[in-house]
N, C-alpha and C positions, 0 to 999 in steps of 0.2 A: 875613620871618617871624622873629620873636622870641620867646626866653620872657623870661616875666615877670623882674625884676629883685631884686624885695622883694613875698613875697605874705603878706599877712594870713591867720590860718586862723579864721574866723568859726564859732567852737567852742571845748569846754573839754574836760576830760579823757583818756582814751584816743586817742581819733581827731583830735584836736589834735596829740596825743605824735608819734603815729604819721604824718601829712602833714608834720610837720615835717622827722623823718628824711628822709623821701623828699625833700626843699626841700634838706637837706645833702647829700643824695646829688648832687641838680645843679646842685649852687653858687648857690644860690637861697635868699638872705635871709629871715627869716621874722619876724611879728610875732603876738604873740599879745593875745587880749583879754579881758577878767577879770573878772568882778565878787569882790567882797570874799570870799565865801566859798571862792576859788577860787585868793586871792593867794598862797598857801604851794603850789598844784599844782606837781605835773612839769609841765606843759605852759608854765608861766610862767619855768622854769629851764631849759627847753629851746630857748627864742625869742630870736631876735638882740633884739628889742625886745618891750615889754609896754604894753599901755594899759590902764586900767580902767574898765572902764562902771559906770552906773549906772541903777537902773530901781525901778519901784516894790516887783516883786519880783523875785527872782535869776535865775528864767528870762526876765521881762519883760526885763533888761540883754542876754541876748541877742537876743534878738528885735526890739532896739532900730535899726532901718534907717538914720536919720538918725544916729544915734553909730557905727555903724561906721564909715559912710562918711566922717562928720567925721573917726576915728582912722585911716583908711585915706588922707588928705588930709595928718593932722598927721606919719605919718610917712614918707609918701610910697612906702608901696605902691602896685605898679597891677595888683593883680589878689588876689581873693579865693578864696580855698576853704572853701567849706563846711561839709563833712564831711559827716556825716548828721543829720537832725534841725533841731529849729530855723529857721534859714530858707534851708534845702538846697533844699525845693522852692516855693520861694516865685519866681513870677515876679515880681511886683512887686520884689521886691528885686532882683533880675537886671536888671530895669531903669532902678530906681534908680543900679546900680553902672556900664551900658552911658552913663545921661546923665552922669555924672560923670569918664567917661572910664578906668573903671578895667575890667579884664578880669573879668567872672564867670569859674570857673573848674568849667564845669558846661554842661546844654544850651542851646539857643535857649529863654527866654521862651515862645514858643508851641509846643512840644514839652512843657513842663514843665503849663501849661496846660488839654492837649489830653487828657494823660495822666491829670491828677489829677483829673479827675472820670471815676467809674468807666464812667455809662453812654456817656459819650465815648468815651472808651477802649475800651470793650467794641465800639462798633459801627466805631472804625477798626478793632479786633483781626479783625474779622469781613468788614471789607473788603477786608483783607491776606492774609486766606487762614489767620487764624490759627483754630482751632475754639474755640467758645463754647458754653458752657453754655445750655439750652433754658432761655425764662424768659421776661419782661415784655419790650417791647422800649425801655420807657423808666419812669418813675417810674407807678408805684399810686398812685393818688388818694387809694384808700381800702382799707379791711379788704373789703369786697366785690369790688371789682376784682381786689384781693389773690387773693382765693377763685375769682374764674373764670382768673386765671393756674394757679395750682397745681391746679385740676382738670382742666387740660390738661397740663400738664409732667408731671402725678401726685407723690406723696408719699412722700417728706419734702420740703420746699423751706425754701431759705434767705430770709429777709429781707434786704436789705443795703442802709446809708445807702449813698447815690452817692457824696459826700465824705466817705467812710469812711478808716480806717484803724487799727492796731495792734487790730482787734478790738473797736470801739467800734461801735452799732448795726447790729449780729447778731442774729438771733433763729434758730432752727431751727424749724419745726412740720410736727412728726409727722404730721400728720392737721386735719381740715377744724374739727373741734372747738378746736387750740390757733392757729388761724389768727389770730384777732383782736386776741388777747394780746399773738402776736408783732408783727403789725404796730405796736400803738400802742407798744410796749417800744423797737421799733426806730427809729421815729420821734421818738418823745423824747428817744431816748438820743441819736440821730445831732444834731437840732436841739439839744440842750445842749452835744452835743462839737465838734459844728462851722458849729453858727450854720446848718444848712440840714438840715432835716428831711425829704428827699426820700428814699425808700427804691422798690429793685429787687428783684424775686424770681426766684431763679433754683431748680435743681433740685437739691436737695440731695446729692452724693456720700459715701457713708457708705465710713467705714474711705481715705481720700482720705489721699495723698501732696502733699506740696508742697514740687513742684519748681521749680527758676530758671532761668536761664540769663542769661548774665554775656556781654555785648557792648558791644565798642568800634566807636567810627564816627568819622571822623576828616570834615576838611570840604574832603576834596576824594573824596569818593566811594566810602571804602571801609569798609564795614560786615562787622565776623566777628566771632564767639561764641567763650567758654572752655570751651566744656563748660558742665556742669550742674553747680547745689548741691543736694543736698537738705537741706531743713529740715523735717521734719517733726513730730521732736522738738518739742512746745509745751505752754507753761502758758498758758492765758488769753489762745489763740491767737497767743500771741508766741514767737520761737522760742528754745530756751535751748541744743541742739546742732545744728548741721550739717556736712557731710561733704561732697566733692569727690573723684573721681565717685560718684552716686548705687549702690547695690549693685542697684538694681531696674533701670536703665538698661544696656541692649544698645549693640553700636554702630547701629544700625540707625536704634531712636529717638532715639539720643541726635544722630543725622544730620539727622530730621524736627524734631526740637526746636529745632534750631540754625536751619537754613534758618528756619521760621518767626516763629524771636525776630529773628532779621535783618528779615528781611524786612518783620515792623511796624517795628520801628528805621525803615527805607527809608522805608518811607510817612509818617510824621510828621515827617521832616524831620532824625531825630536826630543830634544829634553828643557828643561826649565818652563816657565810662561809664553803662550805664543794664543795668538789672535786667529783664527779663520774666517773669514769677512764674505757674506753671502750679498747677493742680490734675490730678492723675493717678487714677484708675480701679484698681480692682483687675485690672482685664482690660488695663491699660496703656494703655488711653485716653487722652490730654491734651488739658484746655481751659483757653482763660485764665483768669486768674485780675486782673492787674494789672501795668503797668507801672511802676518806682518810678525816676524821675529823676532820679537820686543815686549818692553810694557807698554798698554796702548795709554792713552792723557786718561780714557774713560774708565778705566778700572775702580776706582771708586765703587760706581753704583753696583757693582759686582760684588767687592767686599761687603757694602754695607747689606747684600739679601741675601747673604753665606753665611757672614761672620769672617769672610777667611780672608787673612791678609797675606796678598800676593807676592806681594815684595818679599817678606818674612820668609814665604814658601821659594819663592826663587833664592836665594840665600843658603837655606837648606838646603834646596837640590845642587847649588853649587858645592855647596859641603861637603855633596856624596850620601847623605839622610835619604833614608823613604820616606815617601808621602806620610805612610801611614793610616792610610783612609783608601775607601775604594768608592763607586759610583754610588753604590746605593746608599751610602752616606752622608751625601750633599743634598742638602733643601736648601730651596728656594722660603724666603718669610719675608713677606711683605712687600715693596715697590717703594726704586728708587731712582728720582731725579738727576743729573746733573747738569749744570748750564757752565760755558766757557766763559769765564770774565774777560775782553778785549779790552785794550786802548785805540778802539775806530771808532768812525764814523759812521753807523751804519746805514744815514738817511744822505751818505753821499760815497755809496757802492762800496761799503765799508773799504774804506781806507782807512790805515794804519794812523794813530795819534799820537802827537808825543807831548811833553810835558812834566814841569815838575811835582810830585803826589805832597800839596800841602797837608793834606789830612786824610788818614784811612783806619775807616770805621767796617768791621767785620761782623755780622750778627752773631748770636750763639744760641742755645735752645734746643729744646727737644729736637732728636731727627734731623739734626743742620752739622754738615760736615764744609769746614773749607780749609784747602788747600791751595796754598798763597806763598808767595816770597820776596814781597816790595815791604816797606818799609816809606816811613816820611820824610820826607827828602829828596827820597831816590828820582833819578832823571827817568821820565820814558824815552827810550830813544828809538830811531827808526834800527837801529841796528840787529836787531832781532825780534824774533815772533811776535807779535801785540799780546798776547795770552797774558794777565795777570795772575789772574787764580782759578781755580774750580769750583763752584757749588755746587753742594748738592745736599740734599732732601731727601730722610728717608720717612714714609708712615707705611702703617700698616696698610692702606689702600690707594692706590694711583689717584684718585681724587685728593684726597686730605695729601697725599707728595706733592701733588702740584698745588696746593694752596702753603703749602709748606714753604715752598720752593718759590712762588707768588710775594708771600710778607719776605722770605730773607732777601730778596733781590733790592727790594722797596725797602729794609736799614741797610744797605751796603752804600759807604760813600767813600767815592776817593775823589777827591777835591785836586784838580790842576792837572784835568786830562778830558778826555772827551773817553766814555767807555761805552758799551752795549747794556747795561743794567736793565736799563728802559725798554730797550728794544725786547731782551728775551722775557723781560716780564709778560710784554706784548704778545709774543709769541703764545706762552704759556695758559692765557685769555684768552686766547681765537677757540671756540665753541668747536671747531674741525679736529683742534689739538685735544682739549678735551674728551673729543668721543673716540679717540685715539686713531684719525683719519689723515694719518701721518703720509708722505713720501717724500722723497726728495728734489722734487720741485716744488716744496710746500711756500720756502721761500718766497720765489718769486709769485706763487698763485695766489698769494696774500701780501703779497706786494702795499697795496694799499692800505689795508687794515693796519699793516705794521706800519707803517711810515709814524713819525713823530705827529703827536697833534698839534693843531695851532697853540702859539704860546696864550699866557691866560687859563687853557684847558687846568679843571679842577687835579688832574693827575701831575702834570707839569708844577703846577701852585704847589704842592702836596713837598712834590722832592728840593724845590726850592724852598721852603720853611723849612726843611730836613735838614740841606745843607747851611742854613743862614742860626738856626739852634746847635748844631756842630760846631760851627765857627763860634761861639757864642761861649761853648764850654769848653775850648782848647787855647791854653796857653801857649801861642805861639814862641819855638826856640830861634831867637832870633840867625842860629849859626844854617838852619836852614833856606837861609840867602831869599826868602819871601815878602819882599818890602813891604806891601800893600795886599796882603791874602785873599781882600776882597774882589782886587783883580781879578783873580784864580776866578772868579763867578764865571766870566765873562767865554769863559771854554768850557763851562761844565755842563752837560747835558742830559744827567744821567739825575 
């Protein structure tokens, strides 16, 4: 049993940045790959080696299966990491890289499979013992099938593509009247976002928590969970904060949670790092939700209340290593934050921002992890994800993580974008958040609390002196093409 030598991290950005450390941590060479808009990244200053793709458009270069594998050839890596996103879950490429002789560094092909389509998923999660959601027992044909499911489960009921994900054909209906809407809504949306317009109805959970659980399985037998994340915090059903441990989780459940995200792991075969994604009940219920066969963005807050670095641990399990640890080994210490750093707009239905970053200022300090991959200079472009970085906070107690996680937000400045900083600060301060009276309409029900306040406001003044003393103590390089930096004011809002 060996680890890799030289692994490729088949991704750009933060989680590039971030798998590569971990590659230093174990003396493990790393190469990264690039297209053009992404030559100037940290992730390309951070790689023993760099190759650059091309495609037709900038995310097609990644998605490119045959060009990795040729740059994984040319510089003789033998083992890939994914990250997330992209072609994270892509079986076919897993075994593109198994004929070529090179290590995926991720699950079996038919684990990855099995999982991503949901009503699969659903009915292993059900065979395993894990509880599911009352609902269709496979795809609606039509808006009337639809209609004698939901007058059996009763009202409200979800719509859900089966090759769904990030919140792409959903529909909710209330009642027997918006039933028809939803299904053709969900149907077309799911058939445009992923070529298969098959939709599941399940029973709608109002005021619903979604929680995770983070398990590792190695390939000689041994499967154990981190504890739980909650993410419930969401815009547009994506998540933008989550936490490790959840404030609504006992140890009791958090014991049922575990066993049963194992326990699917068991049944399908798993190996390496994988997610199992619950929906939770006001009464503390939980049924699944999804398996995501990948690193999830949020692992962080996991490592930082383990100690255990996931990446490291997938690597090793590619290797063929044992864990070397069993259940009763993993504690949980302390509470930990993390908030998504965006380039949107979040007080105009977060849309996406673009812009160039004349200055980016990171906090440091006790308990403050960030994981980031821009650089000064760098263009935001609409071309992919807004995600700039991750923060997060770790203290010993969920109070002092979010006041933690409060100050880092309020020094973070990136100058020549419009970002969320503000906003999840905001979040962070809603006194609901605080008493950990989280769900995933928390969003919109605080709607206004969160909105930007009027300019003038002492908080607003605050970040504007932040950034006008910034500018103040950075010598601008003129090759960063910023004529007038003080323009850059004029889009910052954070």
């Amino acid at each position: 049993m060996t680890l890799p030598a030289k692994v490729l991290v088949a991704n750009r950005g933060e989680i590039a940045v971030r798998i590569m450390r971990s590659l230093r941590r174990l003396g493990i060479a790393s190469v990264a790959v690039y297209h053009t808009e992404d030559a100037g990244g940290l992730a390309v200053r951070e790689a023993d080696q760099a190759v650059e793709l091309f495609g037709a458009t900038p995310v097609g270069a990644y998605l490119d299966v045959a060009a990795i594998v040729a740059a994984c050839q040319a510089t003789g890596a033998d083992a890939v990491h994914p990250g997330f996103g992209f072609l994270s879950e892509n079986a076919g490429f897993a075994r593109a890289l198994a004929a070529a002789g090179i290590t995926f560094i991720g699950p079996p092909p038919a684990a990855i499979e099995s999982m991503g389509d949901k009503l699969e998923s659903k009915r292993l999660a059900a065979a395993a013992g894990v509880p599911t959601l009352p609902g269709s027992d496979g795809a609606v044909a039509s808006a009337q099938d639809a209609a004698t499911v939901a007058a059996d489960v009763g009202y409200p009921v979800l719509l859900k593509a089966s090759a769904g994900g990030g919140g792409k054909g959903m529909r909710i209906a209330a009642d027997a009247g918006a039933l028809s809407e939803a299904f053709e809504r969900a149907s077309s949306e799911a058939l445009a976002s992923f070529g298969d317009g098959r939709v599941f109805v399940e029973r709608y959970i109002e005021r619903p928590r979604h929680i995770e659980v983070q398990v590792l399985a190695d390939g000689h037998g041994t499967v154990v969970h981190l504890g739980e994340r909650e993410c419930s915090i969401q815009r547009r059903y994506q998540k933008v904060i989550e936490e490790s441990p959840s404030p609504f989780v006992d140890a009791e459940t958090r014991r049922r949670m575990g066993e049963t995200a194992v326990a699917l792991a068991r049944a399908v075969g798993y190996v390496s790092a994988g997610t199992v994604e619950l929906i939770v009940d006001e009464q503390g219920d939980f049924f699944f939700l999804e398996m995501n066969t990948r690193l999830q963005v949020e692992h962080p807050v996991t490592e930082l209340v383990t100690g255990i670095d996931i990446v490291a641990e997938q690597v090793r399990i590619a290797g063929g290593e044992e864990l070397g640890y069993g259940q009763g080994e993993i504690t949980l210490s302390g509470h930990a934050i993390e908030c998504r750093v965006y380039a949107e707009d979040a007080d105009a239905g977060f849309i996406p921002a673009t812009g160039r970053l004349a200055l980016v200022r990171f906090p440091s300090g006790e308990g403050i992890r960030i994981d980031h991959g821009v650089v000064e200079g760098q263009e935001v472009s609409a071309s992919f994800d807004p995600m700039l970085a991750k923060l997060a906070a770790w203290a010993p107690t969920r109070p002092e993580a979010i006041a933690r996680a409060r100050g880092a937000l309020r020094r973070t400045v990136l100058l020549g974008t419009i970002t969320n900083t503000a906003f999840l600060e905001r979040v962070l301060a809603q006194p609901a958040f605080q008493a950990g009276d989280t769900h995933t309409g928390f969003v919109d029900e605080h709607a206004d609390a969160l909105a930007s306040p009027p300019v003038g406001d002492d908080d607003e003044a605050e970040h504007v002196l932040l950034a006008a003393a910034a500018l103040a103590s950075r010598r601008f390089d003129q090759r960063l093409a910023v004529p007038d930096p003080l323009a850059a004011i004029g889009d910052w809002r954070t």
